[in-house]
N, C-alpha and C positions, 0 to 999 in steps of 0.2 A: 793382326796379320799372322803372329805366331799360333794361334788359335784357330782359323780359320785353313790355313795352307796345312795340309794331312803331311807334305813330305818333308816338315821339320821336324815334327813330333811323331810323326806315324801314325797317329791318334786324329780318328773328327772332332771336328770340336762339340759335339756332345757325348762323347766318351769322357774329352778332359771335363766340360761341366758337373757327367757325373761323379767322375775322381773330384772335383773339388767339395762337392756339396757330402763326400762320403769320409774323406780324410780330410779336409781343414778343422771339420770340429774336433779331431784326434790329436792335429797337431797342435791346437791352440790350447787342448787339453792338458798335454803334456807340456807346455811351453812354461804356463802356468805354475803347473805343478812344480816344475824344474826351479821356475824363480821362487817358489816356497818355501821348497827341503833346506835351503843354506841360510844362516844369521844374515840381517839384513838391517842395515841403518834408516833406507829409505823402504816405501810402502809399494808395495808389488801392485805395478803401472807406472809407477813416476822414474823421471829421468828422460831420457832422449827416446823415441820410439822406433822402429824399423822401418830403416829405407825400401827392402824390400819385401812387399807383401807376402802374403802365400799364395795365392793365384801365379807370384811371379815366380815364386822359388821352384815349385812344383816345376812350371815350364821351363827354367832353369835344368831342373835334375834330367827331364824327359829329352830335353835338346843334347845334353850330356851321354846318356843312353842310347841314344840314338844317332849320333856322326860321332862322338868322342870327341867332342868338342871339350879344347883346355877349359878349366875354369879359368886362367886369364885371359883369354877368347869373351867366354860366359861374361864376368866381371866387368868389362870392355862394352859388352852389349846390354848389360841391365844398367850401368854407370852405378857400381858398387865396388868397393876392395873384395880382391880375391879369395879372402879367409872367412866373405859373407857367404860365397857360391859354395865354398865348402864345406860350412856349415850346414847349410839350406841342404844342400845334399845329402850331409851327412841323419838329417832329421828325417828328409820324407823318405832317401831311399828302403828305409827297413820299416814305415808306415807302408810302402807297395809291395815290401815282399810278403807282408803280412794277410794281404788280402786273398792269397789265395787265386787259381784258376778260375774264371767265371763259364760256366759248364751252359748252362741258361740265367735269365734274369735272376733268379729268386735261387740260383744254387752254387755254392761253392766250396771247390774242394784245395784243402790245405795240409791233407797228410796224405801219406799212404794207405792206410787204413780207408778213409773217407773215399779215395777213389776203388779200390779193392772193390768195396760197397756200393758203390756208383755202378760198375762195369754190371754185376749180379744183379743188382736191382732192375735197371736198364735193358740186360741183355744181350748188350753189347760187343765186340770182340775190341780187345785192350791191345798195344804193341810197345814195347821197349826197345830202347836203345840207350847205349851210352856216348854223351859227346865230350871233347876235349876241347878247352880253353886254351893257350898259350898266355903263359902269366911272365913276371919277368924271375930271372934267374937268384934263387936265394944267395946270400952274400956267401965269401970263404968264410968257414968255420962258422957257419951254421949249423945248427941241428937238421939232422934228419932230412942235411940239404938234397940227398940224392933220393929223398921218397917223389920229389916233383917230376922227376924224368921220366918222360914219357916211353916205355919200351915201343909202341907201334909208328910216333910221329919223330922218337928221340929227340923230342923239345922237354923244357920247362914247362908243365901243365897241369891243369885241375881237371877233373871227370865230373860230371853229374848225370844221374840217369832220367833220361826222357820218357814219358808217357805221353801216349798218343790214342785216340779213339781210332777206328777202322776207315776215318774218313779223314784224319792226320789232323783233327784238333788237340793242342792241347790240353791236357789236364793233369800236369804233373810236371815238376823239375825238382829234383832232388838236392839237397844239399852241399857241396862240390867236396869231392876229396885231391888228394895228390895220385895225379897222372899214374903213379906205379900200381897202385890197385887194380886188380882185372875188372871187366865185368860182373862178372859170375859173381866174386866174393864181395864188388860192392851189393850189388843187390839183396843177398846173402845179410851184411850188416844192415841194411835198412830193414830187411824184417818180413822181405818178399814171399818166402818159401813160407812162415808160418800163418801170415798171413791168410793166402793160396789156400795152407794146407787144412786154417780153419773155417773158412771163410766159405764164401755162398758158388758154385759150379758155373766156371766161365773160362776162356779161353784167350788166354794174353802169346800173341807171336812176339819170336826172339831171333838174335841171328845165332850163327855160331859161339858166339863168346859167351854164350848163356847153357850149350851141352850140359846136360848133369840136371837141369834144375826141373824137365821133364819127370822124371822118374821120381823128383825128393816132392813134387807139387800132386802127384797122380796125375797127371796128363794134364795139369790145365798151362804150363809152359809149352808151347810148341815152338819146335828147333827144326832147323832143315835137316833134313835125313843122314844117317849114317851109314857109309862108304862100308860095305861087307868085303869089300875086294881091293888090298891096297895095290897090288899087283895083279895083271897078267886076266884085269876082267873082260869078261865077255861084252863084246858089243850091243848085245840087247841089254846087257845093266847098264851100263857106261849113257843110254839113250835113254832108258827108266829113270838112271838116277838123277841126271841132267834135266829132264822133264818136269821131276818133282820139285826141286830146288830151284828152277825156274816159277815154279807156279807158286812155294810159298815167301820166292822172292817180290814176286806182282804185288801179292798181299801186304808185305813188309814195309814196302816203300815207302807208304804216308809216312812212316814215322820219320823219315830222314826229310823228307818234304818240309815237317815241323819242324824240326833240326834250322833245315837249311831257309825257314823263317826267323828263328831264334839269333841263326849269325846274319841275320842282315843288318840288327841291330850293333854300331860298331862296338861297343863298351864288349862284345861276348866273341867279337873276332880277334881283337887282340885285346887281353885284360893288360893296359899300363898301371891303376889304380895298386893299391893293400891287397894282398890276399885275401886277408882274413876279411874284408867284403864283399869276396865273389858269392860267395852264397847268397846274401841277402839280394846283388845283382842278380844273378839267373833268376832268381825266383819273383823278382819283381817283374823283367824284363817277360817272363814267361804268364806273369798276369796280366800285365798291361796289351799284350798279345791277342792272348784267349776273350778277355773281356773283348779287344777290337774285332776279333772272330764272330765272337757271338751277337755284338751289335750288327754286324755285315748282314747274316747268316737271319736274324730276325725283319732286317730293313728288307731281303729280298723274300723274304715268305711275306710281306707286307705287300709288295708291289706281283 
């Protein structure tokens, strides 16, 4: 039933067959492994075995990701303790963040770099944005409690920067920082500008929080235009310039489209979860995504 019904999982069920058939052997890999590395009285297999399969933990984590469903909710519904869903979670979630974008069957990008190279190879025009998470609020007298503050939502938040194709598929979610990082400077630390500036001639659109990065890229960042008149302009600019900003807004929009795929998923609307696994979350949730993109997007050039 959970398999079958798309709007528990978000996934058809042969999206999840091929997540099982691509990560169970990674997980059973590691599981292994895990029971080897520590002294052991008894022989690695023996003892009690697990109640919950992988086929089942997987749709566990995916049901989690997707409504923000408690693991005592989860727990409830697999008919396991609580500290089993969290586990399970804690296992595949950063086997999915690992997989990377599913661009087509046979390609997948996991860095920046790889996609930079995708867009040039391709052709294609690239779009950025950055979106914001609501996390919860770090404790008093934490460190570096006020780097989470969001200046544009003035919440607690994490940033990750989006990549979008010209047709607002994904292929990119960036690692999350704390909300007070701009734009500009996060893209700046991932590596964008040198990237750009070694890399193969292609043309990535941005909104305003990204100014500046035109000029340091040679043209391949495109920004909406700059206001020559802060005051007292003529009405044929004021109709120019509205015109322009209009039309590389058209453009821009898939990427917020992709955005506003990414929060429908509830774990990325409000993170309750660790911080320190929203990363491995975006980046799974933004795989699990593109992959169901790209299977849609193949089924209808099929029919």
């Amino acid at each position: 039933m959970i398999i079958r019904n798309r709007r528990i999982t978000g996934l058809t069920g042969a999206v999840i067959a091929e997540l099982v058939a691509e990560i169970g052997p990674l997980w059973h890999e590691r599981h292994q492994a895990k029971l080897a590395s520590r002294p052991r009285k008894r022989a690695v297999g023996g003892g009690p075995k697990h109640h919950l399969v992988f086929v089942d933990r997987l749709l566990a984590t995916l049901v989690h990701l997707r409504h923000g469903a408690t693991h005592d909710v989860l727990a409830c519904w697999f008919s396991v303790d609580r500290s089993t869903i969290t586990r399970a979670s804690g296992e595949v979630r950063p086997l999915l963040a690992e997989r990377g974008c599913t661009v087509s069957p046979d390609v997948r990008l996991r860095t920046l770099a790889e996609v930079v190279e995708h867009l040039g190879t391709s052709g294609t025009t690239g779009i950025i944005d950055g979106t914001e998470i609501r996390v919860r609020r770090p404790a008093a007298g934490r460190k570096d409690r006020d780097r989470f503050i969001s200046g544009k939502n003035k919440q607690n938040a994490v940033k990750s920067m989006v990549v979008t194709d010209g047709e607002g598929r994904l292929l990119w979610c960036s690692p999350t920082q704390p909300a007070s990082c701009a734009d500009i400077t996060h893209a700046r630390q991932l590596g964008l500008v040198k990237l750009l500036g070694d890399g193969p001639a292609l043309e990535i659109l941005a909104d305003a929080g990204y100014q500046g990065l035109g000029a340091q890229t040679g043209g391949r960042v495109v920004t909406p235009p700059h206001r020559k008149f802060k005051k007292n302009a003529p009405d044929w600019y004021e109709e120019m310039h509205e015109r322009q900003c209009k039309a590389h807004s058209s453009r821009r929009i898939r990427v917020e489209h992709g955005i506003a795929h990414l929060k429908n998923w509830r774990a990325l609307a409000r993170h309750l979860g660790c911080r320190q696994h929203m990363s491995d979350t975006v980046q799974a949730i933004a795989g699990l995504l593109s992959h169901q993109q790209t299977a849609d997007l193949h089924s209808a050039r099929q029919t």
